[in-house]
C-alpha positions as a LaTeX table, in Angstrom:
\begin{tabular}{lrrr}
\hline
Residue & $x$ (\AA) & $y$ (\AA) & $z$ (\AA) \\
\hline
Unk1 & $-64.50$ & 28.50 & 14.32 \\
Unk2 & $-64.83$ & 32.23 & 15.88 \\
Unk3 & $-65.84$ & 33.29 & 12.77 \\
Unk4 & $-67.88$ & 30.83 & 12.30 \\
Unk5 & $-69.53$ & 31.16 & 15.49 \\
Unk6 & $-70.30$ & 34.97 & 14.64 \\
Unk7 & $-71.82$ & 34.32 & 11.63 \\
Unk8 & $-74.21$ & 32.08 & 13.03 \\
Unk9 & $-75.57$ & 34.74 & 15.49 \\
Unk10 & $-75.27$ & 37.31 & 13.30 \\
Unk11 & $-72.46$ & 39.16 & 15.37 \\
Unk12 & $-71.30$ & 41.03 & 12.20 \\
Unk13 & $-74.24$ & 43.10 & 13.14 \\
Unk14 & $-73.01$ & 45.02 & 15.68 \\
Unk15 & $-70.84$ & 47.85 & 15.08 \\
Unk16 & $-68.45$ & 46.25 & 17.58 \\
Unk17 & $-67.77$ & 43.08 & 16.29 \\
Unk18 & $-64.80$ & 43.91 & 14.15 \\
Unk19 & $-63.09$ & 45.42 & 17.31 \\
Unk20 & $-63.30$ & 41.84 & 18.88 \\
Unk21 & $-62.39$ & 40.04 & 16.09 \\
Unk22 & $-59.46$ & 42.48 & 14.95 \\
Unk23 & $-58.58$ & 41.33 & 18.94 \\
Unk24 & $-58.40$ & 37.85 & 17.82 \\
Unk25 & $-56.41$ & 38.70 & 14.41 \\
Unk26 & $-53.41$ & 38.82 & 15.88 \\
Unk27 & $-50.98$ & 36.06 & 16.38 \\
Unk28 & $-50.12$ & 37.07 & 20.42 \\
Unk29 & $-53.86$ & 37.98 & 21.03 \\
Unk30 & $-54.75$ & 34.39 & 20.26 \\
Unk31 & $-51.91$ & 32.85 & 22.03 \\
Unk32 & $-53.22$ & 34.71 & 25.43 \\
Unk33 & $-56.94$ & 33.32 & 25.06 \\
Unk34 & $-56.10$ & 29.73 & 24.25 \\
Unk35 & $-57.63$ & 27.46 & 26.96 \\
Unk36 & $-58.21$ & 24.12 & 27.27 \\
Unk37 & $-62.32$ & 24.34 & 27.26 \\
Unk38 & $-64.91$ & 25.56 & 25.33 \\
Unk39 & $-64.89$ & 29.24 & 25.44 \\
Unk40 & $-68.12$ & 30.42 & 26.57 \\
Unk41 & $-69.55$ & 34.09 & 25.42 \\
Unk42 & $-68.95$ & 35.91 & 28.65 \\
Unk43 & $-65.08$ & 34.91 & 29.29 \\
Unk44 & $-64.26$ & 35.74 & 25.09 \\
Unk45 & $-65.79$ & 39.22 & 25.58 \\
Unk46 & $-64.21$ & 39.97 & 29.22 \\
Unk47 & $-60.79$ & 38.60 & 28.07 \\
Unk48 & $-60.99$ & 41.03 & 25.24 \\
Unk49 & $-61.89$ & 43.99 & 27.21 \\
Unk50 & $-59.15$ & 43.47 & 29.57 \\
Unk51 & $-57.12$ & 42.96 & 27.13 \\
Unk52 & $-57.51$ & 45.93 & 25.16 \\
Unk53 & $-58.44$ & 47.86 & 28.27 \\
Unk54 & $-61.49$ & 48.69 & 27.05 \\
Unk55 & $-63.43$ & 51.91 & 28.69 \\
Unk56 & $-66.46$ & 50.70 & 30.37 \\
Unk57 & $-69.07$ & 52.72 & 28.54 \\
Unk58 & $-67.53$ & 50.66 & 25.32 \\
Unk59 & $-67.78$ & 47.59 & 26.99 \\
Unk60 & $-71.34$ & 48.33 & 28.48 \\
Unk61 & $-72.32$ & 49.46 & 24.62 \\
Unk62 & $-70.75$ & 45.86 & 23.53 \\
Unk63 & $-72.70$ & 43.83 & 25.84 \\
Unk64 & $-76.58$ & 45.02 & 24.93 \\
Unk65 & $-75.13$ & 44.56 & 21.65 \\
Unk66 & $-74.98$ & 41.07 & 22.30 \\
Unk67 & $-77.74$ & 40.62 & 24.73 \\
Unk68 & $-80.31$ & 42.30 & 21.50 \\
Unk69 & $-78.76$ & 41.52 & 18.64 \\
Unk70 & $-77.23$ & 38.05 & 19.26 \\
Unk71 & $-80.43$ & 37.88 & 21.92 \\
Unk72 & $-77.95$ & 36.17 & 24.55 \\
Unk73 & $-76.96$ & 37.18 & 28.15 \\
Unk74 & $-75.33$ & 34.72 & 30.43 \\
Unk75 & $-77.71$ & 32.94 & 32.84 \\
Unk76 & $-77.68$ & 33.41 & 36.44 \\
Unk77 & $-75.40$ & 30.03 & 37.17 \\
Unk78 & $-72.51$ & 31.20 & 34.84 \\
Unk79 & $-69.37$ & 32.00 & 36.74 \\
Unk80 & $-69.57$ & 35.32 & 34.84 \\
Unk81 & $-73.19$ & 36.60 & 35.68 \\
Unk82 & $-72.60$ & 39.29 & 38.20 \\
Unk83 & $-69.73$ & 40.68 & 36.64 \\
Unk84 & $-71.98$ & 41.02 & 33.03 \\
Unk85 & $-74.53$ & 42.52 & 35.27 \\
Unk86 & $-72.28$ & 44.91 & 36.64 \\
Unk87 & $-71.28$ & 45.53 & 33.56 \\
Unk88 & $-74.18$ & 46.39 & 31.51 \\
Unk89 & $-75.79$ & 48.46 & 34.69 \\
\hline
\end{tabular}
């Protein structure tokens, strides 16, 4: 379905997408991001990075990834908002 997902907004794109999928690979990765909701774009990508303890100028490069390539960024009522603003600024 992840894959799936990624396909449809032409994730595979981005230079980082492998690095979030390989995330994802891995029998204990998925294990830790199993929830009982739809997983919205925002909490994948910020479980990943803490995750993997990814550097913020990685995760910064990640996110306009997203927000031109996939042409998403969170809107201003998601739980996430300020910390993908922080983020990416």
């Amino acid at each position: 379905m992840l894959l799936d997902a990624c396909c449809a907004i032409n994730l595979f794109a981005t230079p980082h997408a492998c690095k979030i999928l390989a995330a994802f690979a891995q029998p204990i990765a998925i294990a830790q991001f199993v929830v009982e909701h739809e997983v919205t774009t925002p909490e994948l990508v910020k479980q990943w990075a803490e995750h993997a303890h990814i550097d913020r100028l990685l995760l910064r490069s990640v996110l306009t990834d997203i927000e031109t390539k996939a042409r998403f960024r969170p809107g201003r009522s998601h739980p996430l908002y300020a910390w993908w603003h922080a983020s990416v600024w």
